[in-house]
Backbone as CSV, one residue per row, in Angstrom:
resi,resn,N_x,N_y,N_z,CA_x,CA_y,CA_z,C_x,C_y,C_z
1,UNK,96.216,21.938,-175.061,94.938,22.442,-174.561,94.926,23.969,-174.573
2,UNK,93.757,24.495,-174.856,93.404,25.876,-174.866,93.911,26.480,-173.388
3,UNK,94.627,27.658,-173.150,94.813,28.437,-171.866,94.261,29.294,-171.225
4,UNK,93.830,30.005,-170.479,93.397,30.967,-170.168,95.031,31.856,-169.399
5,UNK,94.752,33.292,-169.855,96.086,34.418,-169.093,95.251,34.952,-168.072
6,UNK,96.214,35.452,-166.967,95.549,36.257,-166.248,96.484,36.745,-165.246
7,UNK,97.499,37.912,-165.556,98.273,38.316,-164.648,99.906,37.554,-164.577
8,UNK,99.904,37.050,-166.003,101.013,36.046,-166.005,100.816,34.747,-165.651
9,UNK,99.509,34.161,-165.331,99.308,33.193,-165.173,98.850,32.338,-166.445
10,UNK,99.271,31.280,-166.557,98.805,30.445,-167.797,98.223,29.300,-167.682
11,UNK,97.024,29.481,-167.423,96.011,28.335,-166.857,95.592,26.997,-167.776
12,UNK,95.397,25.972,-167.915,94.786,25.250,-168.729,93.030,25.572,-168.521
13,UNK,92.467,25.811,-169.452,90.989,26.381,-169.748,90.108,25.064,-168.984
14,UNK,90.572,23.941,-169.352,89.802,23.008,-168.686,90.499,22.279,-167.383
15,UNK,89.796,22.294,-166.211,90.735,21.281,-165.072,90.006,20.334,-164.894
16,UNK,90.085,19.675,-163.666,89.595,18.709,-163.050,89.637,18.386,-162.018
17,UNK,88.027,18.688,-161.652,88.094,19.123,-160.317,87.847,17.760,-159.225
18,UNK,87.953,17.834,-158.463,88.162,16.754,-157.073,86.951,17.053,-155.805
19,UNK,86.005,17.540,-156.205,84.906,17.888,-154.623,84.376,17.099,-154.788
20,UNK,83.710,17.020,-153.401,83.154,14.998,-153.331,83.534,14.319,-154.094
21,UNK,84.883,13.959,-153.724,85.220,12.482,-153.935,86.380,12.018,-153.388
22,UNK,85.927,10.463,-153.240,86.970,9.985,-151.849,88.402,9.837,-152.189
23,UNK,88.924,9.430,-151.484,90.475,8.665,-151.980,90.660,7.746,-152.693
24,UNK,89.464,6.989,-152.749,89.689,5.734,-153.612,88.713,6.243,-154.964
25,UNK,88.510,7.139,-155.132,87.519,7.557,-156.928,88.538,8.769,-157.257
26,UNK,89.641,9.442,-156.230,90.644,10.121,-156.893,91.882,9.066,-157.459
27,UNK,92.036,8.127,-156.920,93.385,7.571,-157.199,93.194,6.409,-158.484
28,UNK,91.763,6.453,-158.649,91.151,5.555,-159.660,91.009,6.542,-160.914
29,UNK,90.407,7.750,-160.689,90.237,8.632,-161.800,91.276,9.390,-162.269
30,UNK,92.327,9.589,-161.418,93.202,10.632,-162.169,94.367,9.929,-162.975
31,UNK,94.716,8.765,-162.978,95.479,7.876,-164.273,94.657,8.175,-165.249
32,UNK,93.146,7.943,-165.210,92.555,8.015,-166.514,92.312,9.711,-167.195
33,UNK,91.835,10.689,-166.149,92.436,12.020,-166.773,93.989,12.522,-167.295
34,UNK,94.735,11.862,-166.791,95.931,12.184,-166.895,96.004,11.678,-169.218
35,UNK,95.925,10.026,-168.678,95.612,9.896,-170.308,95.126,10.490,-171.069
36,UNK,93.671,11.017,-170.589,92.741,11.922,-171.496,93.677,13.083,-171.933
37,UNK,94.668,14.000,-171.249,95.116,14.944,-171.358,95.142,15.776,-170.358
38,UNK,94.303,16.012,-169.086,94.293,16.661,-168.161,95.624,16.819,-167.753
39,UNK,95.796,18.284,-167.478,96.846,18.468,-166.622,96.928,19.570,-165.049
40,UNK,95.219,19.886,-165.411,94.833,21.259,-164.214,93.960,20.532,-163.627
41,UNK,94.601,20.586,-162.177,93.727,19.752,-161.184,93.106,20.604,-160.072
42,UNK,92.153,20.464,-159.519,91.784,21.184,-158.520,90.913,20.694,-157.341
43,UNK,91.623,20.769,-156.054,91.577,20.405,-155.419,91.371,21.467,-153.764
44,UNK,91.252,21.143,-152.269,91.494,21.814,-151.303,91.256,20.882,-150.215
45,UNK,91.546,21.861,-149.145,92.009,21.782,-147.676,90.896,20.882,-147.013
46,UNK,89.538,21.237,-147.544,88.108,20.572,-146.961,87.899,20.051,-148.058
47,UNK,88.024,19.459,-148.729,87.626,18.246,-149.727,88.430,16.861,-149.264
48,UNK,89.546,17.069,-148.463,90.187,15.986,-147.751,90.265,14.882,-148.854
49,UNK,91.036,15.463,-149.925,91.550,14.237,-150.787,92.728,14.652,-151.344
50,UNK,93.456,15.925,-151.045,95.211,16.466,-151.357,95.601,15.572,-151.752
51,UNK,95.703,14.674,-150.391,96.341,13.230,-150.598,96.713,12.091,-151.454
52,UNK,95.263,11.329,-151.794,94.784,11.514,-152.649,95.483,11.809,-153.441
53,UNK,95.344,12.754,-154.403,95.818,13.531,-155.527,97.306,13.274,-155.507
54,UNK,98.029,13.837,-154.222,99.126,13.261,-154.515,99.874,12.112,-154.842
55,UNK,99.820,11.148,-154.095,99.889,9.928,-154.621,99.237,9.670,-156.242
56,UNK,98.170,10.078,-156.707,97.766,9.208,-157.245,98.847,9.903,-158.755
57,UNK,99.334,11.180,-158.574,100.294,11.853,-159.255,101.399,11.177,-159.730
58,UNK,101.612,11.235,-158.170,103.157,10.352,-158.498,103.118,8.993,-158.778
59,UNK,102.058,8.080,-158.395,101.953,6.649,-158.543,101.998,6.740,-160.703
60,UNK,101.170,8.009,-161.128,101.437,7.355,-162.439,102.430,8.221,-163.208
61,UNK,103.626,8.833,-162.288,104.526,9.401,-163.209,104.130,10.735,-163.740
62,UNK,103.513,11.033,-163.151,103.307,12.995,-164.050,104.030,13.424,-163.614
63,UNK,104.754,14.574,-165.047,105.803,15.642,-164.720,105.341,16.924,-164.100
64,UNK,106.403,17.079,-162.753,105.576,18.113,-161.801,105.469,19.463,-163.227
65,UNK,106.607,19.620,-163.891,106.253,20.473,-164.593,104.965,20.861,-165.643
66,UNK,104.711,19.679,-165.986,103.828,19.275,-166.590,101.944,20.077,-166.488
67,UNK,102.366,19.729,-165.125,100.519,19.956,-164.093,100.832,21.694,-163.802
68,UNK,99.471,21.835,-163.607,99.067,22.676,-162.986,98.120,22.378,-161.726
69,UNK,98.226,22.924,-160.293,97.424,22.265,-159.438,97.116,23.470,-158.394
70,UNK,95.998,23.721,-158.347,95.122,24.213,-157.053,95.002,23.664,-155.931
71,UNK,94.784,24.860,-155.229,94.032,24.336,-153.583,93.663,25.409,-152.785
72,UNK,92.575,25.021,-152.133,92.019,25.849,-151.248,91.992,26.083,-149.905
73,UNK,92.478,27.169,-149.392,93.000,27.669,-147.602,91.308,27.646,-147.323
74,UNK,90.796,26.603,-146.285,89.499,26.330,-145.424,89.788,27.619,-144.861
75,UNK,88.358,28.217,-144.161,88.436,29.215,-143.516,88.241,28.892,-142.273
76,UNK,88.238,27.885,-141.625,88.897,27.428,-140.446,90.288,27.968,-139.952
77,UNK,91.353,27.972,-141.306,92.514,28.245,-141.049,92.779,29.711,-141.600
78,UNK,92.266,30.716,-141.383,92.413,31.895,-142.012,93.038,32.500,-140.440
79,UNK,93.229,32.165,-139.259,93.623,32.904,-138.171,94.763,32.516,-138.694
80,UNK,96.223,33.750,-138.016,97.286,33.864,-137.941,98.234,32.613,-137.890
81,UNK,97.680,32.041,-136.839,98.419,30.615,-136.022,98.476,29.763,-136.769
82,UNK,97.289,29.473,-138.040,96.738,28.249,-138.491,97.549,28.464,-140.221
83,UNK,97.139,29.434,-141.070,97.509,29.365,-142.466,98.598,29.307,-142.675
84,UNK,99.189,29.263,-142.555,100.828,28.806,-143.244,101.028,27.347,-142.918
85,UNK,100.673,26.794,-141.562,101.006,25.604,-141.265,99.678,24.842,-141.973
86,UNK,98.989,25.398,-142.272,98.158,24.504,-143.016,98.492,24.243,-144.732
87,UNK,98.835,25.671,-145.005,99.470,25.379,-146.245,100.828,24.314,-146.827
88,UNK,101.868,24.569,-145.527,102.556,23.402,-145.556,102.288,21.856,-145.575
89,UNK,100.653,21.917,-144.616,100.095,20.588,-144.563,99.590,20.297,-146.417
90,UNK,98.853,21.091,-146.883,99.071,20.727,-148.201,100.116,20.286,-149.011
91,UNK,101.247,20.901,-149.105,101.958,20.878,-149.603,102.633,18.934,-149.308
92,UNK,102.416,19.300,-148.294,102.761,17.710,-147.641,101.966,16.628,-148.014
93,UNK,100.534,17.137,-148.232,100.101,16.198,-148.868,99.601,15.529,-150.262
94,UNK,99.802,16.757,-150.747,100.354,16.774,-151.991,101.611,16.652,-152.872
95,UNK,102.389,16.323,-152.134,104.042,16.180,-152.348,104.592,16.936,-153.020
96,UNK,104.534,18.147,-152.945,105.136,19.464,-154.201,105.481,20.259,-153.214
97,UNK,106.713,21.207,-153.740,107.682,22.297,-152.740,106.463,23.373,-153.055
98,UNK,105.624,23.690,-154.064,104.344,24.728,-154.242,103.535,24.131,-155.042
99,UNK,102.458,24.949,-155.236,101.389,24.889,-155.726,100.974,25.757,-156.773
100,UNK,100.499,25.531,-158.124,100.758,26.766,-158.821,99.393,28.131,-158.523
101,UNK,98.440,27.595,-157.589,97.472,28.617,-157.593,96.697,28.396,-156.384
102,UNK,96.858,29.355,-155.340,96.558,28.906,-153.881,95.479,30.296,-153.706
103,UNK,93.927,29.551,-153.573,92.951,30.053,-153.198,92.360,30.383,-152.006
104,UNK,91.568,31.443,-151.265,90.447,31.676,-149.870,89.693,31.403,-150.617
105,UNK,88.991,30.479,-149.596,87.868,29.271,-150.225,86.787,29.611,-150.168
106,UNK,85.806,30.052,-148.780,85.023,31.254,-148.860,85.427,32.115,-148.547
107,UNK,84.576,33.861,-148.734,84.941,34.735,-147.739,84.586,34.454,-145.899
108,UNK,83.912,34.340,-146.010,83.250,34.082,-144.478,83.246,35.273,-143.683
109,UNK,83.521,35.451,-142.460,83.458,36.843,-141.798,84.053,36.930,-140.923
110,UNK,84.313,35.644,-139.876,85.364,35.605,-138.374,86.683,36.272,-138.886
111,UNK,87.407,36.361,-140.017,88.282,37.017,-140.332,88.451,38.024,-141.313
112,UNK,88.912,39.271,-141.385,88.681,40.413,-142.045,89.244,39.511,-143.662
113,UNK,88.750,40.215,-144.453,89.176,40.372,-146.179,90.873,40.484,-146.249
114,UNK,91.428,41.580,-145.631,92.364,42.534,-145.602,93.751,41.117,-144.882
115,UNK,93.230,41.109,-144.114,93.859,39.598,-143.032,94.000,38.434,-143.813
116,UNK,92.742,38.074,-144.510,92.866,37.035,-145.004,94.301,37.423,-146.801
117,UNK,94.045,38.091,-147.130,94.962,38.346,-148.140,96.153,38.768,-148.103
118,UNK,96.588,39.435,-146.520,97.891,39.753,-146.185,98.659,38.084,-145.750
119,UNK,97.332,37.116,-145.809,98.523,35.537,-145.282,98.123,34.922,-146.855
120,UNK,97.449,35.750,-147.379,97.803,34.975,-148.984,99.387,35.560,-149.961
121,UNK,99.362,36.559,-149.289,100.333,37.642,-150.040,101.451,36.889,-149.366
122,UNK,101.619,36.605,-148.402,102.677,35.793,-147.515,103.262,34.561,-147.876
123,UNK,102.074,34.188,-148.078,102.210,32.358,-148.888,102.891,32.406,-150.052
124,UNK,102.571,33.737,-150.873,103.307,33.393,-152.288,104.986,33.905,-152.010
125,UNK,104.812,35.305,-151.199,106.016,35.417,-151.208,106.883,34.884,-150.504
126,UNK,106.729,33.613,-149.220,107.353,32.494,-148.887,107.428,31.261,-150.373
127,UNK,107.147,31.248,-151.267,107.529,30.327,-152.335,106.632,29.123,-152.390
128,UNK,105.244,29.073,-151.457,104.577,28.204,-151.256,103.547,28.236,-152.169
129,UNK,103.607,28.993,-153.673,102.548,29.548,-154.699,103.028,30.180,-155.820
130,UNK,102.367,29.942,-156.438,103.132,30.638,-158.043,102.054,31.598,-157.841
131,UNK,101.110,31.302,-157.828,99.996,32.700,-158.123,98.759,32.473,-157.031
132,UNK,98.102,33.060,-156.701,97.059,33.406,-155.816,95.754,33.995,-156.552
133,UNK,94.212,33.581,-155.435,93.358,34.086,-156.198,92.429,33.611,-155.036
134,UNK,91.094,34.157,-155.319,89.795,33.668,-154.420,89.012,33.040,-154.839
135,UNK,87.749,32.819,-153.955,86.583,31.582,-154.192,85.345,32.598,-153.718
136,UNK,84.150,32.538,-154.578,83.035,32.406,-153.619,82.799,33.883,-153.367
137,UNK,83.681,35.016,-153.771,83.616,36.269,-153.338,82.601,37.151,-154.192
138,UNK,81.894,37.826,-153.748,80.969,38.730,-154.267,82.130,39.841,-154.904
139,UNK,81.169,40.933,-155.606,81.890,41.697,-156.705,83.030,42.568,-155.823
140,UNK,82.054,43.253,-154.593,82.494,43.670,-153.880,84.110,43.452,-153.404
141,UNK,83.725,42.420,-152.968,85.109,41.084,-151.959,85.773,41.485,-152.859
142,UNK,85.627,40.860,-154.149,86.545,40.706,-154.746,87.639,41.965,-155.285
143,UNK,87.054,43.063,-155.663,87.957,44.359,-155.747,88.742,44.733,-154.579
144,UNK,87.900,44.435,-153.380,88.731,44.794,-151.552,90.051,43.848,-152.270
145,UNK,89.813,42.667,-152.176,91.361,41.756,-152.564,91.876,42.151,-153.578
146,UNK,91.335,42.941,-154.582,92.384,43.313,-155.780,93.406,44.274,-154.837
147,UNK,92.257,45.156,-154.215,92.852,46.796,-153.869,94.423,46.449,-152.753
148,UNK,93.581,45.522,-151.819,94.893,45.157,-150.956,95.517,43.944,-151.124
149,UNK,95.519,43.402,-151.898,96.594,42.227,-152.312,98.082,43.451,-153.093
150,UNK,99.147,42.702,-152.980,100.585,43.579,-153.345,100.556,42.853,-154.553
151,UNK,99.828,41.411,-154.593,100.508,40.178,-155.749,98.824,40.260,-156.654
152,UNK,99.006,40.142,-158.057,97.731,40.203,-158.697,96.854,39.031,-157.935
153,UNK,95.456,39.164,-158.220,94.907,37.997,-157.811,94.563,37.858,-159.022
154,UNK,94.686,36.377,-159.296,94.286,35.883,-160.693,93.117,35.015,-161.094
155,UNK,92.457,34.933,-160.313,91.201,34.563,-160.467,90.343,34.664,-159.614
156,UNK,88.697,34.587,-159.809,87.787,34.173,-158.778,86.909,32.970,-158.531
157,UNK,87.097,32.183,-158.010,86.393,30.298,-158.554,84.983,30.859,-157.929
158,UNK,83.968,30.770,-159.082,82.380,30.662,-158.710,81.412,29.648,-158.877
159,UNK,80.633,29.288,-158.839,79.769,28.638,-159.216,78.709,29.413,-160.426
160,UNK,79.093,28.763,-161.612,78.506,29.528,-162.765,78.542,28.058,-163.929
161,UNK,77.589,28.473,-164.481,76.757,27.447,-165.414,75.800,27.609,-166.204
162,UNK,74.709,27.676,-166.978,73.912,28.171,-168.283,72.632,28.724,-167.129
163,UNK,72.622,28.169,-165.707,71.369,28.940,-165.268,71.835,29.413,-164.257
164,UNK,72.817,29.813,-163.937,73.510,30.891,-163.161,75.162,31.552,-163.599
165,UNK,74.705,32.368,-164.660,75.839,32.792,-165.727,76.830,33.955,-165.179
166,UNK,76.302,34.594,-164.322,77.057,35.247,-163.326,77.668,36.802,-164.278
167,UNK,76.576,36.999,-164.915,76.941,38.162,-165.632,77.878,39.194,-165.306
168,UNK,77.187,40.377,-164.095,78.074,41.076,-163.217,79.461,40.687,-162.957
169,UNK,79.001,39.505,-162.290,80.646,39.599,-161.783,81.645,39.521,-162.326
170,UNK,81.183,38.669,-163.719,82.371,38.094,-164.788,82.452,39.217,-165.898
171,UNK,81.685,40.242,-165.876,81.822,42.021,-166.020,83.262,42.347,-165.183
172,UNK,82.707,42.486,-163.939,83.863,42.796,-162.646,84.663,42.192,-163.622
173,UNK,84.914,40.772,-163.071,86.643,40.639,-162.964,87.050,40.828,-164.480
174,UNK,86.388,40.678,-165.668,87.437,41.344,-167.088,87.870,42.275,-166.743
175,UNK,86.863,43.305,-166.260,87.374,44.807,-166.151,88.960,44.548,-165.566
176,UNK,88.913,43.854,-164.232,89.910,43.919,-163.753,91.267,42.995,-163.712
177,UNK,91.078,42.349,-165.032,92.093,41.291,-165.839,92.336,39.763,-164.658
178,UNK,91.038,39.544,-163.911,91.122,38.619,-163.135,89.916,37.180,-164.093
179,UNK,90.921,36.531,-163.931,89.725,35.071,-164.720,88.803,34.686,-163.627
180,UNK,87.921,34.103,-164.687,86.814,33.780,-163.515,86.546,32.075,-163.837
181,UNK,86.829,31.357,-162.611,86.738,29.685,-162.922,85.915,29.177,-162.460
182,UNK,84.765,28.497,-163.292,83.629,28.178,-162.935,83.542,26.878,-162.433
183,UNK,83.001,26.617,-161.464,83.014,25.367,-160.791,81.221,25.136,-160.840
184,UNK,81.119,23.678,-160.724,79.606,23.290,-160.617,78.896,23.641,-161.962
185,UNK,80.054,22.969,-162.640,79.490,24.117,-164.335,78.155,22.472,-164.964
186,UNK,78.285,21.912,-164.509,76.959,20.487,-164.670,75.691,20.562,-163.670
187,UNK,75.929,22.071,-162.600,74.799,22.459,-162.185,73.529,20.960,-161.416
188,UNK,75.221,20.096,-160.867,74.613,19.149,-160.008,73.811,18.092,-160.907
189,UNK,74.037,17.980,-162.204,73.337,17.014,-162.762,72.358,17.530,-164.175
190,UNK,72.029,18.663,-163.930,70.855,18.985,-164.719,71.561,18.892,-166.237
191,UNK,72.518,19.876,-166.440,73.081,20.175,-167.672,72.828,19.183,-168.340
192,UNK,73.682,18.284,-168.348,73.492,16.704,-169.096,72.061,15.981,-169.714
193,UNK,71.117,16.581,-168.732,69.609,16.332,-169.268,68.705,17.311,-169.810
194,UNK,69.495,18.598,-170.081,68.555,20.081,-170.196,68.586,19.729,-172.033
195,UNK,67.254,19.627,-171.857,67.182,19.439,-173.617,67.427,20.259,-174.351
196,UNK,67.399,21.636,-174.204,67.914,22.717,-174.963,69.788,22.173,-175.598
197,UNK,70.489,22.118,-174.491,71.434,21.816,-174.512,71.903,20.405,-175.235
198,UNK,70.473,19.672,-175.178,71.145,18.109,-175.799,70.892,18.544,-177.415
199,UNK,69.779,19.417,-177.856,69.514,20.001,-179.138,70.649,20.315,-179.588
200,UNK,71.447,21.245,-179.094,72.045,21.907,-179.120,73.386,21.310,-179.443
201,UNK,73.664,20.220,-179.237,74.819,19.259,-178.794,74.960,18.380,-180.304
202,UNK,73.207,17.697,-180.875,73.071,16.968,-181.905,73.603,17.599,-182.761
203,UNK,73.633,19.275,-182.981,73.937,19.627,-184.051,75.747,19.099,-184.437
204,UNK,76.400,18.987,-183.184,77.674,18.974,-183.530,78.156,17.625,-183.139
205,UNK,77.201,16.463,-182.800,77.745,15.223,-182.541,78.067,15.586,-181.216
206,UNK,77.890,16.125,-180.538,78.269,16.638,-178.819,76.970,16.241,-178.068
207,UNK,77.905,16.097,-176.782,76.759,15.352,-175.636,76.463,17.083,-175.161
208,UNK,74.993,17.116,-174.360,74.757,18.251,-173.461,75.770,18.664,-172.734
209,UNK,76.546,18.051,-171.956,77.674,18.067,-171.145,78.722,18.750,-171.504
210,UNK,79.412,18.383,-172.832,79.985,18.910,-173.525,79.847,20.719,-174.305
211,UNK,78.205,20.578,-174.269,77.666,21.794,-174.574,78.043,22.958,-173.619
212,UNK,78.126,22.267,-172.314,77.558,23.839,-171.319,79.559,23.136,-171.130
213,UNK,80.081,23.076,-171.219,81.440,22.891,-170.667,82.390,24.171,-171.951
214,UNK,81.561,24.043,-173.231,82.237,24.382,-174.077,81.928,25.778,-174.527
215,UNK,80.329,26.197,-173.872,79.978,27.451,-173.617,80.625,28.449,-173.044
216,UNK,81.382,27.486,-171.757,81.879,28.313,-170.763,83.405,28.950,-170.984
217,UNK,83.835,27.831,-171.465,85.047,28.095,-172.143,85.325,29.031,-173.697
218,UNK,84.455,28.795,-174.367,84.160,29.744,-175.609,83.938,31.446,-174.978
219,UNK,83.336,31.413,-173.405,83.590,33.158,-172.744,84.709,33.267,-172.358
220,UNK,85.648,32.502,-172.716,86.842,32.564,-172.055,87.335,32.927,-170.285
221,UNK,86.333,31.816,-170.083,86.260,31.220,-168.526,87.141,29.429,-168.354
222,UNK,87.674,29.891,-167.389,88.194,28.577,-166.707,87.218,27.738,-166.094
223,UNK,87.260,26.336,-166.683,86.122,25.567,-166.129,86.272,23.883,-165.802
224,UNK,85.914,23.999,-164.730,86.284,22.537,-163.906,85.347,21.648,-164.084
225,UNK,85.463,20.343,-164.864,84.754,19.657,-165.100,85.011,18.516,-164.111
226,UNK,84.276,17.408,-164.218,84.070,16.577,-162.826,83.719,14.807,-163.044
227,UNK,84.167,14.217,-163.090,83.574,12.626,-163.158,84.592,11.639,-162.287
228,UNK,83.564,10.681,-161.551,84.364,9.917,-161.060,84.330,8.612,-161.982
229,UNK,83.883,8.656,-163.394,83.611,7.708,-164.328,85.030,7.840,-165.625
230,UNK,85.768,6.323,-165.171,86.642,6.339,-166.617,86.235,6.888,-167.850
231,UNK,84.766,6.231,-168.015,84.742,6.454,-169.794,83.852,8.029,-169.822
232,UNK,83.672,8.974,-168.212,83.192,10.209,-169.190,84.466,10.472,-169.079
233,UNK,85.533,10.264,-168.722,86.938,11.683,-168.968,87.299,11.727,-169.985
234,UNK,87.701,11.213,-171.164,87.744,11.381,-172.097,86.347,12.725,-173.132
235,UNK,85.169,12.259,-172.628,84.099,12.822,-173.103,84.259,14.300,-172.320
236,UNK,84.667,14.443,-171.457,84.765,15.927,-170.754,85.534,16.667,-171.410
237,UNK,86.672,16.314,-171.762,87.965,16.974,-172.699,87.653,17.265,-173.765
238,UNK,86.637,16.739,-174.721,86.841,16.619,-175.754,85.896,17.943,-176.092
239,UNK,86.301,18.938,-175.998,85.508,20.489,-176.097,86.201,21.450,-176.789
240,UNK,87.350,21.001,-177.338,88.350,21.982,-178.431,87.850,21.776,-179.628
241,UNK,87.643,20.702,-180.010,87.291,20.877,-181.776,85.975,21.021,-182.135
242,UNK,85.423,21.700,-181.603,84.026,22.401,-182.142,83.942,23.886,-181.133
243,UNK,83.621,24.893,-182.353,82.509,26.180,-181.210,81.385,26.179,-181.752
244,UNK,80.146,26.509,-180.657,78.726,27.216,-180.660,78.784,28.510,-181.442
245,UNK,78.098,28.523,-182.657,77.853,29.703,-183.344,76.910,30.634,-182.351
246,UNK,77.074,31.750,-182.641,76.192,32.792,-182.326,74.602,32.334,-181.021
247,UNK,74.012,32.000,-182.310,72.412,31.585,-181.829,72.793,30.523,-180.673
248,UNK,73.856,29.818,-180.750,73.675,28.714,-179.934,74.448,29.547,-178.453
249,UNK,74.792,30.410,-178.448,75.344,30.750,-177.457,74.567,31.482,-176.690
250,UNK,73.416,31.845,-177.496,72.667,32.650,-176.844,71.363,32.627,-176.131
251,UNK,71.192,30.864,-177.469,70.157,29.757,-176.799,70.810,29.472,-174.913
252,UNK,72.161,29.355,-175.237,72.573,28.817,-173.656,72.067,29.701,-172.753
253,UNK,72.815,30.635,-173.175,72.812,31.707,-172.365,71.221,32.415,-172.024
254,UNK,70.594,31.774,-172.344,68.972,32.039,-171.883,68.281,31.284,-171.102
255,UNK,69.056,30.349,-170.823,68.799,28.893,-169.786,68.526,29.932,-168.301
256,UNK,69.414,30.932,-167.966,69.409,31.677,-166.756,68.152,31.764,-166.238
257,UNK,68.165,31.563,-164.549,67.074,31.808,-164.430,67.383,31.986,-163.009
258,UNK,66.208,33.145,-161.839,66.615,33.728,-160.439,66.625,32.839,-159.591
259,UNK,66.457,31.570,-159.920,66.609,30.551,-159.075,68.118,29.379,-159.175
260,UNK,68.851,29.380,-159.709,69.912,28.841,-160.718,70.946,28.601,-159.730
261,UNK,71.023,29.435,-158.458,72.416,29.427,-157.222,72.022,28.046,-156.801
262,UNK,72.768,26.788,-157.118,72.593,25.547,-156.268,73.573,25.943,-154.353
263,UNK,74.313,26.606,-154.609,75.400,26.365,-154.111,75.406,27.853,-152.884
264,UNK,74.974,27.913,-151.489,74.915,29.189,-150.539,74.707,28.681,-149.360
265,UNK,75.943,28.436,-148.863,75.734,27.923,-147.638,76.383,29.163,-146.322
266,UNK,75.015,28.757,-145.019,74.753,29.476,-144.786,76.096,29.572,-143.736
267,UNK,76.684,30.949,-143.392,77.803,31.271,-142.394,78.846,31.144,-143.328
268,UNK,79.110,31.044,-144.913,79.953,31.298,-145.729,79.941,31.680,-146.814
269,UNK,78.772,32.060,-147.199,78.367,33.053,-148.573,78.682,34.043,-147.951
270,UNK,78.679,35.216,-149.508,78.213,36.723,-149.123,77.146,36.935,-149.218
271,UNK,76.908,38.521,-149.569,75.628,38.576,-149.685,75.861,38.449,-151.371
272,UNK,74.749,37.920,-152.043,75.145,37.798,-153.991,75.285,38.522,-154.594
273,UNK,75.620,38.887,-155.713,75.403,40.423,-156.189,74.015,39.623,-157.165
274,UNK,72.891,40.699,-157.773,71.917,40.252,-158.291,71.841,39.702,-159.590
């Protein structure tokens, strides 16, 4: 599978992500990603399916070396008392001595930027992380954590997709050799039915789905695709042997529009950048 770098990190370009969904549609779906080829999983603390994941890991034999696996520190647990022992609770429930990429899930505000990245900087250098990175952070946030993190941060997980492309920020973080991993890249459903995109798709024997998955990855963005359905995982993966020429990238990329943020919930966004 195609990689994404970022600070020494060597990401698989495509993961698979785990939000909403229970224990019993993770332990059902990830034998069948695993077949497909998946090996970047992504997962956290408030999605309450670690678990989940773990087991369903080890039930079919994947080499820890093999995976790559995320997770996200809730900002519940960003006080002193709480993040480390919560990170161990991951770890526990995920059955791995680390994790290769341990995220702040939102920014939020009960706890400073500076705080929250001095117990990320902690986590890695206790051995509980190969690499570190954020979620959800405006352009802003996100340079504060470059400036005071000691350890690179290697990515920023956003919500970005053909109608919220996230120009700026994914400006920001090249500048600052941080990847940017797009989550909600099916934009809750629409993608799959946006006819531009299914046009777009006929030309190459590709589903819409496939279109905006392969867009994202052709900017050389990390992108988490999503099904609790056996027969799409296979269809999610399958985004290496074709690219979007020119026009078609630009057809996508015109889908944008000021309404496009599915995803701002209130007491854990920032403010957006425009």
């Amino acid at each position: 599978m195609q990689t994404v770098t970022a600070h020494g990190a060597v990401v698989p370009a495509l993961g698979f992500g785990l939000f909403r969904m229970s224990d019993a549609e993770v332990e059902h779906i990830v034998p069948a990603a695993l077949e497909a080829g998946f090996r970047h999983f992504d997962t956290a603390q408030i999605y309450r399916n670690e678990a989940a994941l773990g087991r369903a890991l080890q039930t079919a034999g994947a080499r820890r070396e093999d995976l790559f696996l995320t997770t996200k520190v809730w900002v519940d647990n960003y006080d002193a008392d709480a993040f480390a022992s919560s990170i161990d609770e991951s770890l526990d429930r995920l059955r791995v001595d680390q994790v290769d990429l341990l995220l702040l899930h939102w920014p939020a505000a009960k706890v400073p930027i500076a705080e929250q990245i001095e117990r990320l900087n902690a986590a890695q250098a206790a051995g509980k992380t190969r690499f570190i990175g954020v979620s959800n952070q405006n352009i802003a946030q996100m340079r504060e954590s470059i400036t005071r993190s000691t350890a690179p941060i290697v990515t920023n997980q956003v919500e970005l997709h053909p109608y919220l492309p996230q120009r700026a920020l994914a400006a920001a973080a090249r500048d600052a050799g941080v990847a940017v991993t797009a989550y909600y890249s099916m934009a809750d459903g629409a993608v799959p039915k946006d006819e531009t995109l299914q046009r777009i798709g006929a030309k190459y024997g590709k589903s819409a789905a496939q279109v905006g998955l392969r867009w994202l990855i052709q900017q050389g963005h990390i992108a988490l695709s999503k099904t609790a359905n056996p027969a799409r995982v296979a269809e999610n993966i399958a985004v290496f042997d074709f690219a979007l020429d020119d026009a078609d990238m630009a057809a996508v990329a015109a889908l944008a529009r000021p309404d496009g943020r599915l995803v701002d919930p209130a007491g854990l966004a920032p403010t957006w950048d425009a």
